[in-house]
KEVOVEX-712561 format. One record per residue (C-alpha): residue number from 1; x, y, z; residue in three letters. Coordinates in steps of 0.2 Angstrom, whole numbers, plus 5000, padded with zeros to 4 digits. Example, Ala and Ser with C-alpha at 12.3 -4.5 7.8 and 13.67 -1.06 7.14 Angstrom:
# residues 2
    nr     xx     yy     zz   rest
     1   5062   4978   5039    ala
     2   5068   4995   5036    ser
***
This chain:
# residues 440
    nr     xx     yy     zz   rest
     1   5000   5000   5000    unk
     2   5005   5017   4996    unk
     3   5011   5027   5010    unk
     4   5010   5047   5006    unk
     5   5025   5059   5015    unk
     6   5008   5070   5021    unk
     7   4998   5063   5037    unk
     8   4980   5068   5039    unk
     9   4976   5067   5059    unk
    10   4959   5065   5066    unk
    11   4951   5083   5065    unk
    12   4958   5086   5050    unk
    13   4951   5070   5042    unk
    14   4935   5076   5052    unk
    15   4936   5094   5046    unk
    16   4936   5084   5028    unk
    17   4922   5076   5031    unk
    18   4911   5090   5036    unk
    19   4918   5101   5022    unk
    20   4910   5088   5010    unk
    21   4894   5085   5019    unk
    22   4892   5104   5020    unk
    23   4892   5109   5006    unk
    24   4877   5109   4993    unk
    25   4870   5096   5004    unk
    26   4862   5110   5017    unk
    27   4860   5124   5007    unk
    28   4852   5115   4992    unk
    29   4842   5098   4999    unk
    30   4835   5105   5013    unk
    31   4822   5113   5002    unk
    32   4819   5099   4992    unk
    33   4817   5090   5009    unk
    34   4804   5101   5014    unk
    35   4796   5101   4997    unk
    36   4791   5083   5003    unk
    37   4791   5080   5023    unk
    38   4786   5100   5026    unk
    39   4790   5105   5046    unk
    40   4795   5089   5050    unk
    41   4808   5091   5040    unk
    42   4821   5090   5056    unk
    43   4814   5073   5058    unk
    44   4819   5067   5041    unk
    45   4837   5073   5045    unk
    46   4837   5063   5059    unk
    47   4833   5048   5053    unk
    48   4845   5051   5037    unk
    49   4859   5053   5048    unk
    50   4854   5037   5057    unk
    51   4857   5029   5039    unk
    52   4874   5039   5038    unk
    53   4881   5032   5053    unk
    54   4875   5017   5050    unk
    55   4883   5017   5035    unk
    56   4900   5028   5041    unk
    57   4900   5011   5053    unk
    58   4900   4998   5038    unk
    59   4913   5009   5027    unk
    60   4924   5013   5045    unk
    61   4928   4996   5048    unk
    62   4929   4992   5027    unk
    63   4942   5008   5031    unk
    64   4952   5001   5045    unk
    65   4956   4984   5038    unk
    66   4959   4987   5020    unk
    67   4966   5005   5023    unk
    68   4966   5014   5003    unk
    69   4965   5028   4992    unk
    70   4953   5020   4983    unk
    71   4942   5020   4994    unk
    72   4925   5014   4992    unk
    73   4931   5005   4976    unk
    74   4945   4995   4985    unk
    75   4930   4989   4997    unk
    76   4921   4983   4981    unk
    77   4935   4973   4976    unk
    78   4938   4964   4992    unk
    79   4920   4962   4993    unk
    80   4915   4955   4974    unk
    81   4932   4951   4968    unk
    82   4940   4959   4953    unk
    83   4926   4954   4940    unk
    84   4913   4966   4926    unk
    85   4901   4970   4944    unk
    86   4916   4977   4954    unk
    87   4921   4987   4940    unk
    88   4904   4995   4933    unk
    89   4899   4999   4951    unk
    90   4916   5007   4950    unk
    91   4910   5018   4933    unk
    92   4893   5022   4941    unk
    93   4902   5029   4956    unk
    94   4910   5041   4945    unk
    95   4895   5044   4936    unk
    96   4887   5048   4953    unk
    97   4901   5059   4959    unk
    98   4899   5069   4941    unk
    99   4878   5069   4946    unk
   100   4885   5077   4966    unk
   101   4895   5092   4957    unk
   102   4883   5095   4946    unk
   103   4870   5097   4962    unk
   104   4883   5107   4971    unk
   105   4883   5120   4953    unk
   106   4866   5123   4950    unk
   107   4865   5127   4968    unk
   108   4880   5138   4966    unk
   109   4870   5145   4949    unk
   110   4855   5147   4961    unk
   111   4859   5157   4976    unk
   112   4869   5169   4962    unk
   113   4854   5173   4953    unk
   114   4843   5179   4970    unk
   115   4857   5192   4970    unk
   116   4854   5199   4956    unk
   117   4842   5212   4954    unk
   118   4820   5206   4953    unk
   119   4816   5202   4936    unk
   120   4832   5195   4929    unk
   121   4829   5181   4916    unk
   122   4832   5163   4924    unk
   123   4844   5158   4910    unk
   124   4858   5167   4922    unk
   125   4855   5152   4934    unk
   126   4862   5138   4919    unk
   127   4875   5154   4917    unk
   128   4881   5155   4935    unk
   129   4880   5136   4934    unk
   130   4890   5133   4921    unk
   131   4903   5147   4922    unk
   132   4908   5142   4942    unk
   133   4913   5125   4932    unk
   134   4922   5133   4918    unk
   135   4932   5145   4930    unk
   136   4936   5130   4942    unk
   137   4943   5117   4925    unk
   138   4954   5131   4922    unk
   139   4960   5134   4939    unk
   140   4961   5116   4942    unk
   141   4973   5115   4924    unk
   142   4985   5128   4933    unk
   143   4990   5112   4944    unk
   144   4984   5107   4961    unk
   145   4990   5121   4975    unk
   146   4988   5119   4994    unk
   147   4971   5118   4996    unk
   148   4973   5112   5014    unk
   149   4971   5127   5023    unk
   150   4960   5136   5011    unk
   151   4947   5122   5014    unk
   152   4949   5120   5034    unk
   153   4947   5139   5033    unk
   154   4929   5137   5023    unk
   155   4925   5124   5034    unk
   156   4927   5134   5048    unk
   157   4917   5149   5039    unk
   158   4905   5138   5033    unk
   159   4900   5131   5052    unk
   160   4900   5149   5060    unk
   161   4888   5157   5049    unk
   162   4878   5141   5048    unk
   163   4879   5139   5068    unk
   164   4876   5158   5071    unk
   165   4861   5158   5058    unk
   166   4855   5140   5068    unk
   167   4856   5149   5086    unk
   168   4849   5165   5080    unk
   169   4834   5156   5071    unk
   170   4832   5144   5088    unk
   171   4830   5162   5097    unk
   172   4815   5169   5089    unk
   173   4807   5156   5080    unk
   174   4786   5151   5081    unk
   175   4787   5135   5091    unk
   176   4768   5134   5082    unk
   177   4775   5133   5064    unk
   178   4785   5115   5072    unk
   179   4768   5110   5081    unk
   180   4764   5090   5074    unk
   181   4745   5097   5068    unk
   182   4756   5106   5053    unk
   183   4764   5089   5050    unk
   184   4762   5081   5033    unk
   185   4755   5061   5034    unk
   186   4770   5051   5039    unk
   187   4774   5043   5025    unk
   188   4779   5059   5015    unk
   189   4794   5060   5028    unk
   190   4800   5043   5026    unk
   191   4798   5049   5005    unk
   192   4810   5062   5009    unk
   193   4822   5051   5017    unk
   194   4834   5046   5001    unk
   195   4837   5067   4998    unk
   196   4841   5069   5018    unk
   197   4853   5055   5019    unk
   198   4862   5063   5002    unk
   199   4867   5079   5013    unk
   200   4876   5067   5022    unk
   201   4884   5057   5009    unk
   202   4899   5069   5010    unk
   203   4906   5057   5024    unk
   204   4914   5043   5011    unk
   205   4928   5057   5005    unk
   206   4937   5054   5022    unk
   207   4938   5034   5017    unk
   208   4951   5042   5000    unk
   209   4961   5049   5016    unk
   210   4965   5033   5023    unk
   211   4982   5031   5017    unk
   212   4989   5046   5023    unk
   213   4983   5044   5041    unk
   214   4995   5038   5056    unk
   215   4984   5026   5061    unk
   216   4970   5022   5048    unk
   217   4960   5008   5060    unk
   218   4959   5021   5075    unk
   219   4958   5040   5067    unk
   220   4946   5031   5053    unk
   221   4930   5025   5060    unk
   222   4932   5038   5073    unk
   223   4933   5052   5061    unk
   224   4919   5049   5051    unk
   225   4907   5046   5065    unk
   226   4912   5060   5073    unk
   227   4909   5072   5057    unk
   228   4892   5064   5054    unk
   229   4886   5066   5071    unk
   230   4893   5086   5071    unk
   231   4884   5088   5054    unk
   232   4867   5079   5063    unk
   233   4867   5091   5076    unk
   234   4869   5107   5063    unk
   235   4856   5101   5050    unk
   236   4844   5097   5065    unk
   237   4846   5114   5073    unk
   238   4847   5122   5054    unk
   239   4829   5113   5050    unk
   240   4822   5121   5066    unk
   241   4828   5138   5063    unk
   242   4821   5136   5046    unk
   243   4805   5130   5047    unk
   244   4802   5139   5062    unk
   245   4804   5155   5056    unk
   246   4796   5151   5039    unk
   247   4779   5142   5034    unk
   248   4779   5127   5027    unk
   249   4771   5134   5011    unk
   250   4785   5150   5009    unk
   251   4800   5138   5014    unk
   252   4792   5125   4998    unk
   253   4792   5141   4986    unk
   254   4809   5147   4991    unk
   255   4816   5129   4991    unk
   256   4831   5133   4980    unk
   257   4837   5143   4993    unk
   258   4827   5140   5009    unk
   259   4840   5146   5018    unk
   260   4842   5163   5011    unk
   261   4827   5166   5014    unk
   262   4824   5160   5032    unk
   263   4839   5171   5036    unk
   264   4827   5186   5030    unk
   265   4812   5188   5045    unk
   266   4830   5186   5058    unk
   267   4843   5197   5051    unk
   268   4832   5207   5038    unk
   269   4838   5212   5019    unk
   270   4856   5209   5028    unk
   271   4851   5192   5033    unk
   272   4846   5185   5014    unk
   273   4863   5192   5006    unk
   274   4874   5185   5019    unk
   275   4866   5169   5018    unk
   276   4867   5168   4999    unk
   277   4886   5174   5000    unk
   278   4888   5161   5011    unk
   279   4884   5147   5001    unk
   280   4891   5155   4985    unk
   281   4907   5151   4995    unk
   282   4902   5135   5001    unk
   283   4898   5130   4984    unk
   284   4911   5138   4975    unk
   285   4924   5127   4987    unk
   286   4915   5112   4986    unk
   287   4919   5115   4967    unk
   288   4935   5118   4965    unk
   289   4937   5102   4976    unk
   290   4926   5091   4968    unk
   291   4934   5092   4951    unk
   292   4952   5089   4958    unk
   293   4944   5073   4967    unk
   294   4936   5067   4951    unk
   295   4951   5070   4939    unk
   296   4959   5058   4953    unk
   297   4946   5046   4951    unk
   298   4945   5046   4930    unk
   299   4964   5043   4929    unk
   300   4964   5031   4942    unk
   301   4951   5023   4932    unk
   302   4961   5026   4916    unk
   303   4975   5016   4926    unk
   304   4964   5000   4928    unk
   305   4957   5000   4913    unk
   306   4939   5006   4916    unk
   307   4939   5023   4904    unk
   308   4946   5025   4890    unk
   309   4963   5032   4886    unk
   310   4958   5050   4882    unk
   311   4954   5053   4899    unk
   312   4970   5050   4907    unk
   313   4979   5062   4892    unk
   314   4990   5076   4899    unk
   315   4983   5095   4896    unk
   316   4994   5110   4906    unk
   317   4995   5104   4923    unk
   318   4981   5093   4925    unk
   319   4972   5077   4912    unk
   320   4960   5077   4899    unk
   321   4947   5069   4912    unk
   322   4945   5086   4918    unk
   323   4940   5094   4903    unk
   324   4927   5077   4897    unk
   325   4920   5076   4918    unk
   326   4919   5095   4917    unk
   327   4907   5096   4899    unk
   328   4898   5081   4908    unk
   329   4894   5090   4922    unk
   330   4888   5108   4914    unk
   331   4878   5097   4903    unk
   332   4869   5090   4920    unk
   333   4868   5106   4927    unk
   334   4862   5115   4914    unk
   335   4847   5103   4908    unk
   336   4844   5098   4925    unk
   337   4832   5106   4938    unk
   338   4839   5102   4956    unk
   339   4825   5092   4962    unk
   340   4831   5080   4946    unk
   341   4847   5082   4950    unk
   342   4844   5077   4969    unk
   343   4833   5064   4967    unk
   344   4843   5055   4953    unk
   345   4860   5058   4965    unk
   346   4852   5054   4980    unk
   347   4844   5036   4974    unk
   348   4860   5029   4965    unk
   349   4871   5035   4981    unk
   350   4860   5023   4992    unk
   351   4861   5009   4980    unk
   352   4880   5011   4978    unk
   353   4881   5011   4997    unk
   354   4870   4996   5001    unk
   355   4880   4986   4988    unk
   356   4895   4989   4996    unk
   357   4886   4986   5014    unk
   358   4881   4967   5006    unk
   359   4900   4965   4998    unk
   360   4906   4970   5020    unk
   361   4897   4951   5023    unk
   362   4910   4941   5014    unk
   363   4924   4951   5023    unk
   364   4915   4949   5041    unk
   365   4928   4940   5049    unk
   366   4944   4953   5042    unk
   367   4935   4968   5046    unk
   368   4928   4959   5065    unk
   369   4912   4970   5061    unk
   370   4896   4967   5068    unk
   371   4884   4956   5059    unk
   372   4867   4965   5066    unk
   373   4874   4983   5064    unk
   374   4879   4979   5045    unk
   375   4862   4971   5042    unk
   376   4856   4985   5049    unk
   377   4866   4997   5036    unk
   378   4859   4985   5021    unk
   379   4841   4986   5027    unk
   380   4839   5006   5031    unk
   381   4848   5009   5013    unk
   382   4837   4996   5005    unk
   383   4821   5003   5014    unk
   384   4827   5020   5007    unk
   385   4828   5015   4989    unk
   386   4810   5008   4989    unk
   387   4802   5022   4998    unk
   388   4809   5034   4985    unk
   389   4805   5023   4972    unk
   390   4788   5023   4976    unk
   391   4787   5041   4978    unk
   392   4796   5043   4961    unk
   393   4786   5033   4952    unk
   394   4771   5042   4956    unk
   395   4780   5060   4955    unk
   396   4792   5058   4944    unk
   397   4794   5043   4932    unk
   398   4807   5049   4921    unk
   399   4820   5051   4935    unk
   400   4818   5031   4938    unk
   401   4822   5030   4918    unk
   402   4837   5042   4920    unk
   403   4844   5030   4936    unk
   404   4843   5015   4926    unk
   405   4851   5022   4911    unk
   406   4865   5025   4924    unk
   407   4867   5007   4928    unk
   408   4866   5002   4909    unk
   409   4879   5017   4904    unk
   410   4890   5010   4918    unk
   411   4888   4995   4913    unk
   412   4893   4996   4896    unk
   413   4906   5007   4898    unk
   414   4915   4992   4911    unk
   415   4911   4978   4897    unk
   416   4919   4986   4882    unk
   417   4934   4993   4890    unk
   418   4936   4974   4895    unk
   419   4932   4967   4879    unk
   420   4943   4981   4871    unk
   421   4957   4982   4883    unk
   422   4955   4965   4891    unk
   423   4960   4975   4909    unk
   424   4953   4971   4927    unk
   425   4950   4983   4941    unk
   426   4963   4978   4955    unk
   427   4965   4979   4974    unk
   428   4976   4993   4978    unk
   429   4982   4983   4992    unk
   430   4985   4965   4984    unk
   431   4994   4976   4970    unk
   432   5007   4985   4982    unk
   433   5009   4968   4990    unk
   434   5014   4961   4974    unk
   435   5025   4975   4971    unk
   436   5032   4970   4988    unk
   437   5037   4951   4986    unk
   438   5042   4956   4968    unk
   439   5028   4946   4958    unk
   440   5024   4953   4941    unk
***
C-alpha cells in the first residue's frame, strides 16, 4: 500500500468530512426535503443521519482493515472480487460523483441569481451554473495548489455562519409553525428520506484519506462518525431555525434557497445576502474540490482499465478527464432542475452504498464488524431506495428511467473497455503487496 509523506490526523480528516457534507447538501436539499416532509423536516434529517452512521459504521471498519485511496472501490473489490460488477459499480460511482457536482453547481447558479436584481431572466441560473465549472477546470489545469488550509478555513466559515444563523433562528422562532398538527401524513417523511441522507453522503471522502493517516483503524471509523454526528446536530438545529421562522408553504416556494430566505424575518435584507454569499462560498469550494477529486478518480480509472485512454491524456498541469468530467457536468447542470438532480443523486448514492454494505458480509471475519449493525446498514439503505422509488414513480417517472440508464451506461462502459482492453480493476492493496514480494 502506498504510503504518502503527508499525514491527515483525526480533525483534519474530520474537518474533511464536514467540508464535503456541507456543502450543497444544506444549502440546496433542505428545500427539496421540505418540498416533501414539510415541518417535520428535522425529523427526516434525523433519521438520514441514522442511515449515515450506520453506513460511516459499515465503510469505517471496510476503512480500518483494508486502509486505501481507493476508497469505496478498494471495498468493492475485496467484497465482489476483481470481475465486470466490481468494475461498473466502480463507473457508476464516478458517474454519481459527476451527478453530486453537478448538484453542488446549479446550487451555486441558484443562490447567484437571487442576488441579482427582481426580474432577471432565469437563464443566468444555467449561466452562473455553468461558468463556476468553467472557471474552476481552468483553475484546476494551473496544477493542484495547497488547498489544505483554504478548505479547513471554509469549513470553519461555513459552520460559523451556519451555527450563528441556527442559534439566532432557535432564538425567535414560532414554536407553532414545528407543532405535529402542521405535519404532513407520515409517510411523505419517510419519502424524503433518500434526499436527507444525500446531505450526508459527503462522509465517504474521508475513506480516500486513509492512506495518509498515522493510524487508519483508529483515526478512521472515529473520524467519520464523529463528522456525521457534528453535521446531525447542525442540519437538525438548521431545520428548526428554518422552518420555524418560515411556513411550510414560503420555505416550499423558496426551496432553491430555503435558507436565504429563512435568514430574512431574523437578520432582515442583511440576513438574505449573507446567507446567499455564504453558500456561494460554500459552493464555489465544494467545486474547486470536487473536480480535483474526480480528475483523481478518472485517471485512476484510466490506470485500471475502466475509461478510455483519452481521459488519462495530459493537458497543462492537469488530464484530459478534467475537461470530458467538466462538459459532463455543465451538461447535467444546465438541463437539470435540482430536484432532478437530487433525486437522481440521491437514489444511486443509496444503492451504491447498500452494495458495498452486502459485499462488507463476505469480509466479516477481516474487518471483526458486527453482523446485526451491517444488516442494519443493508436494510435502512434498502428501505430508502424503495420508499423513493415509490414516491418517484408516482411523481416523477422519468427520473427512475434516467437512474437505470445510469446502471446500463455504467455497465457498458465496464464491458467494452474489458472486451477492448482486456483489463481488470485491481485491489490497491493486493497490488502493492505484489509489488512488495516482487511478483509481476
Amino acid at each position: 500500500m502506498h504510503k504518502s509523506g503527508n499525514t491527515v490526523s483525526f480533525w483534519s480528516a474530520v474537518a474533511m468530512g464536514i467540508g464535503a457534507m456541507v456543502g450543497a447538501g444544506i444549502f440546496a436539499l433542505l428545500g427539496q426535503a421540505g418540498q416533501i416532509a414539510g415541518s417535520a423536516v428535522w425529523i427526516s434529517f434525523a433519521a438520514g443521519g441514522v442511515i449515515a452512521l450506520l453506513s460511516g459504521y459499515s465503510m469505517g471498519r471496510l476503512g480500518a482493515r483494508f486502509p486505501s485511496a481507493g476508497g469505496l472501490v478498494e471495498y468493492l473489490v475485496q467484497g465482489y472480487g476483481e470481475g465486470l460488477f466490481s468494475g461498473a459499480v466502480s463507473v457508476l460511482m464516478y458517474i454519481s460523483a459527476l451527478i453530486s457536482v453537478s448538484l453542488i453547481a446549479r446550487t451555486f447558479g441558484t443562490y447567484a441569481y437571487e442576488l441579482l436584481p427582481a426580474g432577471q431572466p432565469r437563464i443566468f441560473v444555467e449561466i452562473f451554473a455553468a461558468g463556476i465549472v468553467l472557471l474552476f477546470m481552468f483553475v484546476n489545469l494551473r496544477g493542484p495548489g495547497s488547498m489544505t488550509r483554504v478548505e479547513n478555513l471554509v469549513v470553519v466559515i461555513k459552520m460559523l455562519v451556519l451555527g450563528v444563523f441556527a442559534i439566532a433562528g432557535l432564538a425567535v422562532m414560532d414554536p407553532e409553525r414545528l407543532s405535529s398538527a402542521h405535519y404532513p401524513p407520515i409517510h411523505m417523511v419517510f419519502f424524503s428520506l433518500a434526499i436527507t441522507f444525500f446531505a450526508y453522503e459527503g462522509f465517504r471522502i474521508i475513506t480516500n484519506a486513509a492512506e495518509d493517516m498515522i493510524d487508519p483503524a483508529k483515526t478512521l471509523p472515529r473520524a467519520i462518525m464523529t463528522s456525521i454526528c457534528l453535521v446531525m446536530v447542525l442540519y437538525i438545529a438548521v431545520a428548526f431555525a428554518v422552518f420555524g421562522n418560515l411556513s411550510a408553504v414560503e420555505a416550499v416556494k423558496a426551496q432553491d434557497y430555503a435558507l436565504a430566505e429563512a435568514a430574512r424575518p431574523i437578520f432582515g435584507a442583511a440576513g438574505f445576502t449573507l446567507m446567499a454569499l455564504a453558500a456561494l462560498l460554500s459552493t464555489s469550494s465544494s467545486i474547486n474540490a470536487s473536480l480535483y477529486s474526480v480528475t483523481n478518480v478518472t485517471y485512476q480509472l484510466v490506470r485500471l482499465g475502466e475509461l478510455p485512454a483519452v481521459f488519462g491524456q495530459p493537458i497543462a498541469h492537469s488530464r484530459q478527464g478534467l475537461i470530458i468530467s467538466s462538459i459532463a457536468i455543465i451538461i447535467m447542470a444546465v438541463f437539470f432542475d435540482l430536484s432532478s438532480i437530487a433525486a437522481i443523486g440521491a437514489v444511486s448514492t443509496l444503492i451504491i452504498h447498500m452494495i458495498v454494505h452486502v459485499g462488507h458480509l463476505r469480509v466479516l471475519k477481516q474487518t471483526g464488524a458486527s453482523m446485526g449493525l451491517v444488516l442494519a446498514a443493508i436494510t435502512v439503505n434498502l428501505a430508502a431506495i424503495v420508499l423513493s422509488a415509490i414516491y418517484l414513480s408516482n411523481k416523477q417517472p422519468s427520473i427512475l428511467a434516467w437512474i437505470g440508464f445510469s446502471f446500463v451506461l455504467a455497465f457498458a462502459i465496464e464491458l467494452g473497455m474489458r472486451l477492448v482492453t482486456g483489463r481488470i480493476i485491481v485491489s490497491r492493496m493486493r497490488k502493492s503487496e505484489r509489488k512488495h514480494v516482487g511478483t509481476p
